[in-house]
DSSP file (Angstrom, degrees, kcal/mol; ACC not computed):
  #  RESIDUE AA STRUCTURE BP1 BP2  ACC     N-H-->O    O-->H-N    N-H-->O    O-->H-N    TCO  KAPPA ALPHA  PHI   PSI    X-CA   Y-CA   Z-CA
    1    1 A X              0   0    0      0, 0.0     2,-0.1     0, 0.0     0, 0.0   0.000 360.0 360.0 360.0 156.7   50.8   87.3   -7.6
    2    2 A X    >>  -     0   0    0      1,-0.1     4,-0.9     4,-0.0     3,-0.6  -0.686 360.0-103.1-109.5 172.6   47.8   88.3   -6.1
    3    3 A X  H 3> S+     0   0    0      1,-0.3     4,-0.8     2,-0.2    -1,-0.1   0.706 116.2  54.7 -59.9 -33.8   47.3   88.4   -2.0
    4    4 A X  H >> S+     0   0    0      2,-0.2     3,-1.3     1,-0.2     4,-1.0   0.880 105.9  49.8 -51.8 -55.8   45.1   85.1   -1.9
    5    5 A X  H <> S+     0   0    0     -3,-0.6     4,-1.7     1,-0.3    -1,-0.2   0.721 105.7  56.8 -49.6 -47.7   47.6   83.0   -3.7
    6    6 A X  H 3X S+     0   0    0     -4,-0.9     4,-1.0     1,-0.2    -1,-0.3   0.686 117.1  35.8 -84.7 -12.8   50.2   84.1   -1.4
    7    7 A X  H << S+     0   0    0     -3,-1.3    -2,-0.2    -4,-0.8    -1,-0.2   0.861 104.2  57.7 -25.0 -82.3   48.1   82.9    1.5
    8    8 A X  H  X S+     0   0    0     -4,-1.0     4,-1.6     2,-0.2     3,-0.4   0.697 112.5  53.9 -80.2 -46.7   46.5   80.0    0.5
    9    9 A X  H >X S+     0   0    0     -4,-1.7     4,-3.0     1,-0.3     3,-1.0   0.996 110.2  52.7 -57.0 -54.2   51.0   78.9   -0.1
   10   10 A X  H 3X S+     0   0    0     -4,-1.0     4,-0.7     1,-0.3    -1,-0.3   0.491 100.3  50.2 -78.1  -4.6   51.5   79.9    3.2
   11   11 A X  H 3> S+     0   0    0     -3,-0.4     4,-1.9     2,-0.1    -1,-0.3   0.408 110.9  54.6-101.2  10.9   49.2   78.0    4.7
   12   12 A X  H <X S+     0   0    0     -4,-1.6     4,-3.0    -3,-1.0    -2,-0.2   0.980 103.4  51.5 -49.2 -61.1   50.6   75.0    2.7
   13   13 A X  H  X S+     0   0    0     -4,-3.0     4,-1.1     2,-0.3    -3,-0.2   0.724 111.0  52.2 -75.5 -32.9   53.7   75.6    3.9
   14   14 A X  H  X S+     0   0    0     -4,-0.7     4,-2.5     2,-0.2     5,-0.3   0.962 117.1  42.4 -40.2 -69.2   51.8   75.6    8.0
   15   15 A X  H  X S+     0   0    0     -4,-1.9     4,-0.8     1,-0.3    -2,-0.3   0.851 109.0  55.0 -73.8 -38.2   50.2   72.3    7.3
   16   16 A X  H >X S+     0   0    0     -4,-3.0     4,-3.2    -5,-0.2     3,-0.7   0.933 112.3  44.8 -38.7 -59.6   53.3   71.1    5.7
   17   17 A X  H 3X S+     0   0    0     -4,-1.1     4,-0.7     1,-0.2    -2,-0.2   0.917 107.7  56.6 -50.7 -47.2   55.2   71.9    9.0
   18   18 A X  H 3< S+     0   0    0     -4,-2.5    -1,-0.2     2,-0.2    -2,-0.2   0.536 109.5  45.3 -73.1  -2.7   52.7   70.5   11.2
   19   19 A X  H X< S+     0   0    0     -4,-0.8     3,-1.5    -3,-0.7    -2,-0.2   0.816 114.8  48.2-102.0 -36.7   52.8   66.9    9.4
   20   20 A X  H 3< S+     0   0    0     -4,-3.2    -2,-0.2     1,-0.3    -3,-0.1   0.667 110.5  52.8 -74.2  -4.5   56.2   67.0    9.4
   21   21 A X  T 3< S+     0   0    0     -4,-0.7     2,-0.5    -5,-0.4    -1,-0.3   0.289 103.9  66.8 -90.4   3.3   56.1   67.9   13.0
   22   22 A X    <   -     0   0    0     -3,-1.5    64,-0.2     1,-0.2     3,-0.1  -0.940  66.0-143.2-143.1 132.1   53.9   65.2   14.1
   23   23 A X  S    S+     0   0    0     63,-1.5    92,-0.5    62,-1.4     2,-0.3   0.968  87.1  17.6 -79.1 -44.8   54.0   61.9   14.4
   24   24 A X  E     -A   85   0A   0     61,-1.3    61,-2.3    62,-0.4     2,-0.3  -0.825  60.0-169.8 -98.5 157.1   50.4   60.6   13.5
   25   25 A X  E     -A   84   0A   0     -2,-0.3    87,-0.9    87,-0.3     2,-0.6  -0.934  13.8-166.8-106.0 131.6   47.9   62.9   11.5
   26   26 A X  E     -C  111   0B   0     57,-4.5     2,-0.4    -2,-0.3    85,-0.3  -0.885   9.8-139.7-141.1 132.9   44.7   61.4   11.5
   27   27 A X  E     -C  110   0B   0     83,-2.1    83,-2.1    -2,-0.6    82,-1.2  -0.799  18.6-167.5 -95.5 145.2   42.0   62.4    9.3
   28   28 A X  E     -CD 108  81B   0     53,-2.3    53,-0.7    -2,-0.4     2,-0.5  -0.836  19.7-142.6-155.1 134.1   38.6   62.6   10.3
   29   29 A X  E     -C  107   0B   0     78,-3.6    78,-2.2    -2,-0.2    51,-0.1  -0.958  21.8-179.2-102.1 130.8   34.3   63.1    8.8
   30   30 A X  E     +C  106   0B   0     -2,-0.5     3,-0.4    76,-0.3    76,-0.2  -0.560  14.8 152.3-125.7  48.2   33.0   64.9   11.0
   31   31 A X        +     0   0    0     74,-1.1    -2,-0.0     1,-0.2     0, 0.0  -0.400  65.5   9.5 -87.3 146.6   29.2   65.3    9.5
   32   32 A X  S    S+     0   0    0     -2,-0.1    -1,-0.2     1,-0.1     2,-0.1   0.657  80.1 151.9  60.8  30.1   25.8   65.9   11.8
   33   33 A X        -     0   0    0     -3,-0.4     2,-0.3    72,-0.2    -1,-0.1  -0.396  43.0-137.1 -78.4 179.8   27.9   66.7   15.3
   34   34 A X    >>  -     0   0    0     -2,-0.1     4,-3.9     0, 0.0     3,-0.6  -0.786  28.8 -96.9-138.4 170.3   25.7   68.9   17.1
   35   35 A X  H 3> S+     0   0    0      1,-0.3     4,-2.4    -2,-0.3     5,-0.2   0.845 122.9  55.8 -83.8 -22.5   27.7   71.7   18.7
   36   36 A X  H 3> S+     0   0    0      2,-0.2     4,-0.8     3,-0.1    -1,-0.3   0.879 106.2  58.4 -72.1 -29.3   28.0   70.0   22.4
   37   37 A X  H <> S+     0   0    0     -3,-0.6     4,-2.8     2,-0.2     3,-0.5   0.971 108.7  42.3 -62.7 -59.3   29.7   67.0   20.6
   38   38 A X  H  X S+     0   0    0     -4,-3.9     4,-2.3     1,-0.3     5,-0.3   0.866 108.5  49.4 -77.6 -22.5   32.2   68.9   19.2
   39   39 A X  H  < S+     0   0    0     -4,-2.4     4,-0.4     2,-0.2    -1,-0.3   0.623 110.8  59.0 -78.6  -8.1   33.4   71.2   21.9
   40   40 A X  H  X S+     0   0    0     -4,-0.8     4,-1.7    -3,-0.5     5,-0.3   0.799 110.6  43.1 -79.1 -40.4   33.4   67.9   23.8
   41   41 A X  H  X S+     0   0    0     -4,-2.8     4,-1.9     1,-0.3    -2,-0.2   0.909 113.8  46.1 -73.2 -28.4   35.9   66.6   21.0
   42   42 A X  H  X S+     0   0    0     -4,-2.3     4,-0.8     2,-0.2    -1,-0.3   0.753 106.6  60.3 -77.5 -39.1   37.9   69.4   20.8
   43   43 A X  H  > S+     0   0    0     -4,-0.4     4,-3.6    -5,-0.3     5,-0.3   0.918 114.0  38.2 -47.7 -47.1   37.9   69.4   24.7
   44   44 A X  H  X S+     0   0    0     -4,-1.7     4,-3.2     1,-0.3     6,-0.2   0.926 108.0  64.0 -84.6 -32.0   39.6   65.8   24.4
   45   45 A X  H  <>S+     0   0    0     -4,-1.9     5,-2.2    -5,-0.3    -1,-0.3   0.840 104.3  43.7 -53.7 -29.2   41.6   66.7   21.7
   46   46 A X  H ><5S+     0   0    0     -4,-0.8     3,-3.3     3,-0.2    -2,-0.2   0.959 109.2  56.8 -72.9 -73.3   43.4   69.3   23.7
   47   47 A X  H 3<5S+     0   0    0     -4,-3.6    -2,-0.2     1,-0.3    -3,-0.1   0.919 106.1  55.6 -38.3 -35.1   43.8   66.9   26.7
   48   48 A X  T 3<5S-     0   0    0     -4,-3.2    -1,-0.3    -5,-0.3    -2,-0.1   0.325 111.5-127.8 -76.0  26.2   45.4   64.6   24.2
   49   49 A X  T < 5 +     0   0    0     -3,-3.3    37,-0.3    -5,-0.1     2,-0.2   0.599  65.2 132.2  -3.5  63.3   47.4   67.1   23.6
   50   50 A X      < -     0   0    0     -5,-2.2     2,-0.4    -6,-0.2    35,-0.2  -0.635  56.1-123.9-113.8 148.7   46.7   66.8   19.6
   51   51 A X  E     -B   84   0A   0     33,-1.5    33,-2.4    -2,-0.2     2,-0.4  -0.743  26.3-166.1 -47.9 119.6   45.9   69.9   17.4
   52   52 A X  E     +B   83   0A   0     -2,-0.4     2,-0.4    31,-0.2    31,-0.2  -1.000  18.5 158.1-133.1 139.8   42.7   69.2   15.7
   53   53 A X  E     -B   82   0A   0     29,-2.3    29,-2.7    -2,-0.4     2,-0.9  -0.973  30.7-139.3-157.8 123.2   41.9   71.8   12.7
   54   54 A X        +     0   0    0     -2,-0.4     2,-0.2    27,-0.2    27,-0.2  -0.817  35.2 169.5-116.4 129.5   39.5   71.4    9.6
   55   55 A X        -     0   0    0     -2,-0.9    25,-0.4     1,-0.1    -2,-0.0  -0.545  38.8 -66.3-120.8-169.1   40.9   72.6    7.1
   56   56 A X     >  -     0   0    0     -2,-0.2     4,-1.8     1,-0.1     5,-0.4  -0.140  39.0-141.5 -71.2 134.3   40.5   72.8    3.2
   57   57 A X  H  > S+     0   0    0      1,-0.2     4,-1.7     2,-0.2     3,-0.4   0.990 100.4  47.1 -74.9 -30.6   40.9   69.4    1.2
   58   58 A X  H  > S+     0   0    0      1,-0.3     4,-1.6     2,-0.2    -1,-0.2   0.807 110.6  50.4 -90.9 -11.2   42.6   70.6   -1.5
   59   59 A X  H  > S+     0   0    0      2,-0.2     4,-2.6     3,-0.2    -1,-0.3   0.814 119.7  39.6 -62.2 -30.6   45.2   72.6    0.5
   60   60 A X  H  X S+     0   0    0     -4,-1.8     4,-2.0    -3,-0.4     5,-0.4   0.963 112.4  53.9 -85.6 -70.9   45.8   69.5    2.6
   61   61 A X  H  X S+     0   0    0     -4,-1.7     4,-2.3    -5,-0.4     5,-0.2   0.808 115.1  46.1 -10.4 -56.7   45.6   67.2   -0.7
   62   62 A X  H >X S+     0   0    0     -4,-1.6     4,-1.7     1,-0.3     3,-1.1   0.988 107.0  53.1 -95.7 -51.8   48.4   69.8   -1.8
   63   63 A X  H 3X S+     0   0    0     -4,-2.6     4,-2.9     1,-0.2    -2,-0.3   0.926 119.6  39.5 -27.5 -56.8   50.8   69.8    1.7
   64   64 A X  H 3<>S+     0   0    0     -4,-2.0     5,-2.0     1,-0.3    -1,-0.2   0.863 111.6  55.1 -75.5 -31.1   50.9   65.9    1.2
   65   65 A X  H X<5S+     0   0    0     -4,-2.3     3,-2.0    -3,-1.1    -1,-0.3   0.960 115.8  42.5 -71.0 -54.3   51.2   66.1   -2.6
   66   66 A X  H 3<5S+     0   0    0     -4,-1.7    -2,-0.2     1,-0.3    -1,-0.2   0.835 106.9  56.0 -75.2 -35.2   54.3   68.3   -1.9
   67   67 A X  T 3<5S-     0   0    0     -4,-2.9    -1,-0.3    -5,-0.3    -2,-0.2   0.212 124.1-100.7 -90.3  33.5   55.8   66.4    0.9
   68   68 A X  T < 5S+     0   0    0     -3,-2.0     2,-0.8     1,-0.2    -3,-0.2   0.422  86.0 119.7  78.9 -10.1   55.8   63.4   -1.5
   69   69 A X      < +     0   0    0     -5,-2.0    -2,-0.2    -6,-0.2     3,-0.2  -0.779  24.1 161.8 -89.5 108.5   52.9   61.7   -0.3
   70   70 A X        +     0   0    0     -2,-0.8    -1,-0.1     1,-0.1    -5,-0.1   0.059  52.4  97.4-118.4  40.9   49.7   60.8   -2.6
   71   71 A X  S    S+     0   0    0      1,-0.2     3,-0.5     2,-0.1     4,-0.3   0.615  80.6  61.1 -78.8 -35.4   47.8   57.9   -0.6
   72   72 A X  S >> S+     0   0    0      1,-0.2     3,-3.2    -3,-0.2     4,-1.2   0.800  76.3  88.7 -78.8 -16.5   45.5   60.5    0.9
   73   73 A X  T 34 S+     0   0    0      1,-0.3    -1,-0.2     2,-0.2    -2,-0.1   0.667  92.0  50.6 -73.7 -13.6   43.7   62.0   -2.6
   74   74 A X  T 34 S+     0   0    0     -3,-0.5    -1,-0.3     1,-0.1    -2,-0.1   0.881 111.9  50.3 -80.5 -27.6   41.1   59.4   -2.4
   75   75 A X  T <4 S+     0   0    0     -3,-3.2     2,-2.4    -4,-0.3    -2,-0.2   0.784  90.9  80.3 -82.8 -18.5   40.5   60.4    1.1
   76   76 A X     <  +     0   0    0     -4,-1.2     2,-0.2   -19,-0.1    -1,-0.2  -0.359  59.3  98.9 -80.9  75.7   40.2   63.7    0.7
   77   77 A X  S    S+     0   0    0     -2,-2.4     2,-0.4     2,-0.2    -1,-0.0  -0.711  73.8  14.9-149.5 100.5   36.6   64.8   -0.4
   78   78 A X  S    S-     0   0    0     -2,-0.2     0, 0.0     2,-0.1     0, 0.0  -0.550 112.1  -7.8 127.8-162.9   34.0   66.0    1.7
   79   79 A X  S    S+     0   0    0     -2,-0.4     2,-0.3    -3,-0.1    -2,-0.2  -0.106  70.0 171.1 -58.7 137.2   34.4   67.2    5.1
   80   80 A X        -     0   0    0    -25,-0.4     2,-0.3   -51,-0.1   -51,-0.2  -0.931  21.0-174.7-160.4 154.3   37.6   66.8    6.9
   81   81 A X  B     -D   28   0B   0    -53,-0.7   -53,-2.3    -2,-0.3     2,-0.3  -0.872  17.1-143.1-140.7 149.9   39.3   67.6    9.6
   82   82 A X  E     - B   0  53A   0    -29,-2.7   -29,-2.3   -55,-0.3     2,-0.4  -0.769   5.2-160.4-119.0 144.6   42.9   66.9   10.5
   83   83 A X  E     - B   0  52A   0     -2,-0.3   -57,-4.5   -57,-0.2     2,-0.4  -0.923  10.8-155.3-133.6 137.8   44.4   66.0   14.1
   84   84 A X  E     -AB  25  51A   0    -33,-2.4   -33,-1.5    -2,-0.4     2,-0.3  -0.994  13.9-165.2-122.7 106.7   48.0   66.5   14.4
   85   85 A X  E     -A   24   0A   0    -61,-2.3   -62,-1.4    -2,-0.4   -61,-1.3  -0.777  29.8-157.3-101.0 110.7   49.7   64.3   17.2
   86   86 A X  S    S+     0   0    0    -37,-0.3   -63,-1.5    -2,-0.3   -62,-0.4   0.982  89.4  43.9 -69.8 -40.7   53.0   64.5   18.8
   87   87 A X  S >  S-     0   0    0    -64,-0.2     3,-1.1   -65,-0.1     4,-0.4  -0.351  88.1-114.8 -99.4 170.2   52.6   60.6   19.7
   88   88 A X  T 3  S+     0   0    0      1,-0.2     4,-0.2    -2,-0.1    -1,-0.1   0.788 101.5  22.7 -53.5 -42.7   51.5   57.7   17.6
   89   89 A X  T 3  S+     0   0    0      2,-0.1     4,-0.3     3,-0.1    -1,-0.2  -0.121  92.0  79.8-131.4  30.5   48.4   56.8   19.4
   90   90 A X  S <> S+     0   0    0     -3,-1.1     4,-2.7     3,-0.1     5,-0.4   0.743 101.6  48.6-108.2 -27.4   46.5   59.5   21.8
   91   91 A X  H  > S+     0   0    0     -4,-0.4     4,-1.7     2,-0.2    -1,-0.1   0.928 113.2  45.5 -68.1 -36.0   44.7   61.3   18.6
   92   92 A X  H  > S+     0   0    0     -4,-0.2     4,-3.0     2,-0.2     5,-0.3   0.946 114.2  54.0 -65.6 -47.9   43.4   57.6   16.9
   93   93 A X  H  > S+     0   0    0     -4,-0.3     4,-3.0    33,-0.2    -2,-0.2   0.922 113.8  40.4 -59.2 -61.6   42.2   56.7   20.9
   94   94 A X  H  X>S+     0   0    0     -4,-2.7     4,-1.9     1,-0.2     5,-0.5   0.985 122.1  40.6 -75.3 -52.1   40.1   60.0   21.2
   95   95 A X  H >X5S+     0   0    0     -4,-1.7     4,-2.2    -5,-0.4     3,-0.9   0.882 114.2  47.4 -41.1 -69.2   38.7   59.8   17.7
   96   96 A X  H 3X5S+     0   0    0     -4,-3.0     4,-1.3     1,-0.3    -1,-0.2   0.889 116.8  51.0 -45.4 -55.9   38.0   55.9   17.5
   97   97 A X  H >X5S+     0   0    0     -4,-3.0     3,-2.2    -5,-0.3     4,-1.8   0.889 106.9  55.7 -54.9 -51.2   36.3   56.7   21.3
   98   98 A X  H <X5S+     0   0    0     -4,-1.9     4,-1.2    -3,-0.9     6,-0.4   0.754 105.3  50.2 -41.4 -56.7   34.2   59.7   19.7
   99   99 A X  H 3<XS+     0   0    0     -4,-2.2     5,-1.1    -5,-0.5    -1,-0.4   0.779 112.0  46.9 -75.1 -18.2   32.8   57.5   17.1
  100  100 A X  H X<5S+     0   0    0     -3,-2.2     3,-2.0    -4,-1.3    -2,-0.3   0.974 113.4  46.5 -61.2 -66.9   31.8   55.1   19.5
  101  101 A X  H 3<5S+     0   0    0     -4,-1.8    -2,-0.2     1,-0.2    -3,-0.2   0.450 117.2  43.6 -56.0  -9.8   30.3   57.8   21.8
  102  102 A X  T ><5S-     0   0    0     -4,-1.2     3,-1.0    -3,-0.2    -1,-0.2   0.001 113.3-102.8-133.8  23.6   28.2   59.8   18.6
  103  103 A X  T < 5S-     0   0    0     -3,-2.0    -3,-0.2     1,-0.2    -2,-0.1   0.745  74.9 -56.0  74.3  22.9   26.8   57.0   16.9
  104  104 A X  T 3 <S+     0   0    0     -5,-1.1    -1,-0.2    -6,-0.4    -5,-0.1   0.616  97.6 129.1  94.7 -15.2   29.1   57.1   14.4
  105  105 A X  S <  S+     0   0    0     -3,-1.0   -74,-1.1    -7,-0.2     2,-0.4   0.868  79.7  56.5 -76.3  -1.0   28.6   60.9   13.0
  106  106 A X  E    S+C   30   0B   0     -8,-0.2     2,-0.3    -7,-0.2   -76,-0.3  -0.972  76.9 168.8-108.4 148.5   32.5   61.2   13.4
  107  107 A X  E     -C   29   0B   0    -78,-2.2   -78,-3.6    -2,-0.4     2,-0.5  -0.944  36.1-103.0-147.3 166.2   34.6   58.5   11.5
  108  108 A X  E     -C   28   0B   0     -2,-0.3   -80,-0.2   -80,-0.2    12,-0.1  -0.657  26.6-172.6 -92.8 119.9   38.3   57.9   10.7
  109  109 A X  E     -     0   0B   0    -82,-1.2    11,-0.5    -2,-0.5     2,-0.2   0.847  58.9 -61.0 -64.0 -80.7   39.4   58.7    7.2
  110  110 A X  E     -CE  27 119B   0    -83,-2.1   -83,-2.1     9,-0.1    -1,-0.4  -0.893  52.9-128.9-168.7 168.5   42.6   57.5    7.1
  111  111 A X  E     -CE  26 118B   0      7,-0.7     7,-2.8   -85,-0.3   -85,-0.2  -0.806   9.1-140.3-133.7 164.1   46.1   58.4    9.2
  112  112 A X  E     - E   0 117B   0    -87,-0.9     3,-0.3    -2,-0.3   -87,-0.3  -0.929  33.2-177.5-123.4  80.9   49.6   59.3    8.4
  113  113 A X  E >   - E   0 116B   0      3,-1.4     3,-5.1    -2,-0.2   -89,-0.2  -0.527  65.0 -28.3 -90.5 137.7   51.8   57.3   11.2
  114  114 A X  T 3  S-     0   0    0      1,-0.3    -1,-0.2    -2,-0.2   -90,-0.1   0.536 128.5 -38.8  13.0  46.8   55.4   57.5   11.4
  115  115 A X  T 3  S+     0   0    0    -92,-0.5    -1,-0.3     1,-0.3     2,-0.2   0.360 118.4  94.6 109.9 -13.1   55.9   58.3    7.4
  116  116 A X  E <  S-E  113   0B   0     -3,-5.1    -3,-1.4     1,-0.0    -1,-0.3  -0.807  78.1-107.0-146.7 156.8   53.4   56.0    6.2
  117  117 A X  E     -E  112   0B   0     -2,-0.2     2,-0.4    -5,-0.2    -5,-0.2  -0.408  31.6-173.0 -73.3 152.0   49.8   55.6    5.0
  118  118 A X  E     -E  111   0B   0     -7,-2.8    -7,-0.7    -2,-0.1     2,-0.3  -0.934  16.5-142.6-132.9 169.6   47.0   53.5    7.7
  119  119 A X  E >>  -E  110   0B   0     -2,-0.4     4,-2.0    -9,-0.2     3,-1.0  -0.631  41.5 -81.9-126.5 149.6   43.7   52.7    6.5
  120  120 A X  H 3> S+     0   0    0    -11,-0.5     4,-1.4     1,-0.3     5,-0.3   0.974 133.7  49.7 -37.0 -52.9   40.5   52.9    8.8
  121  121 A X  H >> S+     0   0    0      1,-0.3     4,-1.3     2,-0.2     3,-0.7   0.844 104.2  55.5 -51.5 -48.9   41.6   49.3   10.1
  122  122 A X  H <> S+     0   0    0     -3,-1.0     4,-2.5     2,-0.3     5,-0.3   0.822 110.3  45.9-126.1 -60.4   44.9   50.3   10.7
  123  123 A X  H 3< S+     0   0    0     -4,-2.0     4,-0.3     1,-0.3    -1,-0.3   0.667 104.7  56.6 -38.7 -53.4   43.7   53.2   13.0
  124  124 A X  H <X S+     0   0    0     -4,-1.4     4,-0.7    -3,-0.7    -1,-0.3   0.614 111.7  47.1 -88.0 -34.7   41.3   51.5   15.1
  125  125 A X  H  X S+     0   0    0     -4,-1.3     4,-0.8    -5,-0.3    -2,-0.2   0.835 112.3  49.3 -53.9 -30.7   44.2   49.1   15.9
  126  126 A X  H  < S+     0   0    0     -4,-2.5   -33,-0.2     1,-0.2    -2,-0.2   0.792  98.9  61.0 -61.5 -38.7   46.2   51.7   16.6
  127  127 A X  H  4 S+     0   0    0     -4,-0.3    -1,-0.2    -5,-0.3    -2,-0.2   0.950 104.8  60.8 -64.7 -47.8   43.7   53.4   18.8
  128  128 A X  H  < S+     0   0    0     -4,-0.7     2,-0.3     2,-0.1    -2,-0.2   0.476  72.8  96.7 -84.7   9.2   44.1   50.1   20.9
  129  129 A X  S  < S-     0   0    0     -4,-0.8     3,-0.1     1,-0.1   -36,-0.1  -0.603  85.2-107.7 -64.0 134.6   47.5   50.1   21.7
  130  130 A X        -     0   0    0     -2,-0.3    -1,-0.1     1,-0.2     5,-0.1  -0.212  49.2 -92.1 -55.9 134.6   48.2   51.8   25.7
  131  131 A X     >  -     0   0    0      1,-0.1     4,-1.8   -42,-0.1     3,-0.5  -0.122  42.6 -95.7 -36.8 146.1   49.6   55.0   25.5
  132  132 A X  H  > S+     0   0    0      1,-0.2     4,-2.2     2,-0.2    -1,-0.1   0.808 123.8  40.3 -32.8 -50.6   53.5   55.4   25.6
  133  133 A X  H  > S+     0   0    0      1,-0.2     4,-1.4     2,-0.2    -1,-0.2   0.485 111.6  67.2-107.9  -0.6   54.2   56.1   29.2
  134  134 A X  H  > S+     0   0    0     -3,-0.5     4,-0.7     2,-0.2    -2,-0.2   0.920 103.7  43.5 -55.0 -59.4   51.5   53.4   29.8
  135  135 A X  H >X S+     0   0    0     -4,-1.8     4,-0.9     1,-0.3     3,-0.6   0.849 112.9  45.4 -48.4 -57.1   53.5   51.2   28.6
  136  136 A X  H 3X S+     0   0    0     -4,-2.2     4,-1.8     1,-0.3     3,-0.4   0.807 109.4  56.0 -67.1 -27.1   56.6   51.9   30.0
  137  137 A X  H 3X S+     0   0    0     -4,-1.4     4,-1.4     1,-0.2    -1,-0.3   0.522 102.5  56.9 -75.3   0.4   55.2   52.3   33.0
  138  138 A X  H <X S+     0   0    0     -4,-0.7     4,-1.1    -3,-0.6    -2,-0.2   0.540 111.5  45.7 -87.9 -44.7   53.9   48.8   32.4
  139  139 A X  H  X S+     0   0    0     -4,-0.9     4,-1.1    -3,-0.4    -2,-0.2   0.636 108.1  50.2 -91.4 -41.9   57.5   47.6   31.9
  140  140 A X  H  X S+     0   0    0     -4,-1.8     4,-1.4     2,-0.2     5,-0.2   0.994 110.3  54.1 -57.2 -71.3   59.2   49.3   34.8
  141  141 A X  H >X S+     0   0    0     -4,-1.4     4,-3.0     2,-0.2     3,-1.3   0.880 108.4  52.2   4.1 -95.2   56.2   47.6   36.7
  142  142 A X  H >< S+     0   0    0     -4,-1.1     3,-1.7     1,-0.3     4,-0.3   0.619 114.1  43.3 -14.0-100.9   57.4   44.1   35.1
  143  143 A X  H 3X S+     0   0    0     -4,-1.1     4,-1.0     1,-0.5    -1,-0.3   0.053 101.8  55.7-111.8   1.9   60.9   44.5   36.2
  144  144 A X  H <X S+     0   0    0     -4,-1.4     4,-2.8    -3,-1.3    -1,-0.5   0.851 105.7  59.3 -77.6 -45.2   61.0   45.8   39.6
  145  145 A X  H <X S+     0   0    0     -4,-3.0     4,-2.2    -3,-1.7    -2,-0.3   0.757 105.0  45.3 -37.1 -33.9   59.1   42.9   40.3
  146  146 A X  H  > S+     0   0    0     -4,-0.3     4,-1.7     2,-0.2     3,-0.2   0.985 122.1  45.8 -70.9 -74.4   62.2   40.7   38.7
  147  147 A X  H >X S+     0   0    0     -4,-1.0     4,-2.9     1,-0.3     3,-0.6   0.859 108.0  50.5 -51.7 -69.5   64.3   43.0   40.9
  148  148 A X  H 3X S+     0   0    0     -4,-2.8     4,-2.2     1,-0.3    -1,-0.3   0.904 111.1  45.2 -49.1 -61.4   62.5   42.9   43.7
  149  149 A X  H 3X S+     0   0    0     -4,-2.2     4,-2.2    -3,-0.2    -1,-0.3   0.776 108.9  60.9 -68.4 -15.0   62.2   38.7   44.0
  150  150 A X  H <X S+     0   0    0     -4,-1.7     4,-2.5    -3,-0.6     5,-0.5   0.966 106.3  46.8 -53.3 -64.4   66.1   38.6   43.2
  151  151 A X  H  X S+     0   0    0     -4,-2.9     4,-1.8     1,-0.3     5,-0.3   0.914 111.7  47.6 -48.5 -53.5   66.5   40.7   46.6
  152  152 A X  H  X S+     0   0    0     -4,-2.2     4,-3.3     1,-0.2    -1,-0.3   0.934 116.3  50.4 -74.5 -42.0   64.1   38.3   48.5
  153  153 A X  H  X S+     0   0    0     -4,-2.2     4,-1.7    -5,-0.2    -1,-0.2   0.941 111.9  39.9 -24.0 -70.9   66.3   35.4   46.9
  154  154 A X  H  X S+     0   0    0     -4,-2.5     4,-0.8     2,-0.2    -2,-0.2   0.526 114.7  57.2 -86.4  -3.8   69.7   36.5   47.7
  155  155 A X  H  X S+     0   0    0     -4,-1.8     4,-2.2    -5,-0.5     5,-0.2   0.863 105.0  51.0 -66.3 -58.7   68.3   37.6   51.1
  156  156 A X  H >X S+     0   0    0     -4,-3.3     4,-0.9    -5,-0.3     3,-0.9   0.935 108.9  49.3 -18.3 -80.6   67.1   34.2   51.7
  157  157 A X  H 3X S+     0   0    0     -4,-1.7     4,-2.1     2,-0.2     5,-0.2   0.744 108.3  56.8 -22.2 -56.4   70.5   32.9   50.8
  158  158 A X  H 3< S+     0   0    0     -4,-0.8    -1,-0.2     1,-0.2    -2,-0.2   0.893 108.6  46.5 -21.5 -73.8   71.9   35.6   53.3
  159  159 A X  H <X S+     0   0    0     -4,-2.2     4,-0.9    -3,-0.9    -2,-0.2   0.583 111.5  49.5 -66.3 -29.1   69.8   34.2   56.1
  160  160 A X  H  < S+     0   0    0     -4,-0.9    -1,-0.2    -5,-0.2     4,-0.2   0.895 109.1  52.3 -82.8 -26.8   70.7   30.3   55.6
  161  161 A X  T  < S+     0   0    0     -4,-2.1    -1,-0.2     1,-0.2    -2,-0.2   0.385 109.7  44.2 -99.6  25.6   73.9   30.9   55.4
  162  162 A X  T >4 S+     0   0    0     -5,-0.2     3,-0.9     3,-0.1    -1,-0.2   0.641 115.0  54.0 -97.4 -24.5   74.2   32.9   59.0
  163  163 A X  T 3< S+     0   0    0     -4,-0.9    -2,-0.2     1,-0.3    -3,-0.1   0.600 111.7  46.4-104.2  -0.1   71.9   30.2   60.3
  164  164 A X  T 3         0   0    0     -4,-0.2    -1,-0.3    -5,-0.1    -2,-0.1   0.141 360.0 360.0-116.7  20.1   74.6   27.4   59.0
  165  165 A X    <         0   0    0     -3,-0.9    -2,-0.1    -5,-0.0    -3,-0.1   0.748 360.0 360.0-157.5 360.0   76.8   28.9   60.1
């Protein structure tokens, strides 16, 4: 087999790892950025701490093919670039913001969320869900508050019955 072949497998076998390593993939057209645009996406991409890489369509086309997934082969044809995410939602948020901020000359392809295909729509909801530890912190929030007016209750309680008795 010649040295290209044996490459071109092996970086299959990279992109393969890195979807199965990830929870979302989200794929991205990335046309007419101008070179400050993109080291500003790639800036945020980092903070999000997402992998963002364009790579080849039919090598990606052939990682998905392999890992049993063929949803993407319509989406894969003219420029693309891949973000690889440990969580569900920080890679859709910077993209989806990105197209806001550049008129559009980046757009959502399509994502690969927890096993499964999402559709532009699907993305851009996705994008508006709060972060993970948003959330939770969101929840915690919630329920010290619960906590907290139980204590001022049964402190109440405390006090009426020292003053009765």
């Amino acid at each position: 087999m010649s040295a290209n072949l044996e490459a071109k497998k092996q970086v299959v076998e990279d992109i393969k790892a890195k979807i199965q390593a990830s929870k979302s993939v989200v794929l991205v057209d990335y046309k007419g950025l101008t070179v400050a645009q993109d080291t500003e996406f790639r800036s945020n991409m980092r903070k999000a701490n997402t992998e963002y890489k364009v790579l080849k369509n039919t090598l990606l086309k052939r990682a998905f093919n392999e890992l049993s997934v063929t949803a993407f082969d319509e989406d894969l044809n003219g420029p693309t670039a891949v973000a690889f995410c440990p969580d569900e939602t920080s890679a859709a948020k910077v993209v989806v913001d990105m197209c806001k901020s550049t008129e559009d000359k980046i757009s959502v392809k399509s994502a690969y969320v927890d096993g499964s295909y999402q559709d532009v729509k699907a993305v851009k909801e996705l994008a508006s869900i709060p972060s993970k530890d948003v959330l939770v912190a969101k929840l915690a929030g919630a329920l010290s508050g619960i906590v907290r007016g139980l204590a001022v209750a049964l402190n109440r309680v405390a006090e009426q019955k020292e003053q009765n008795a």
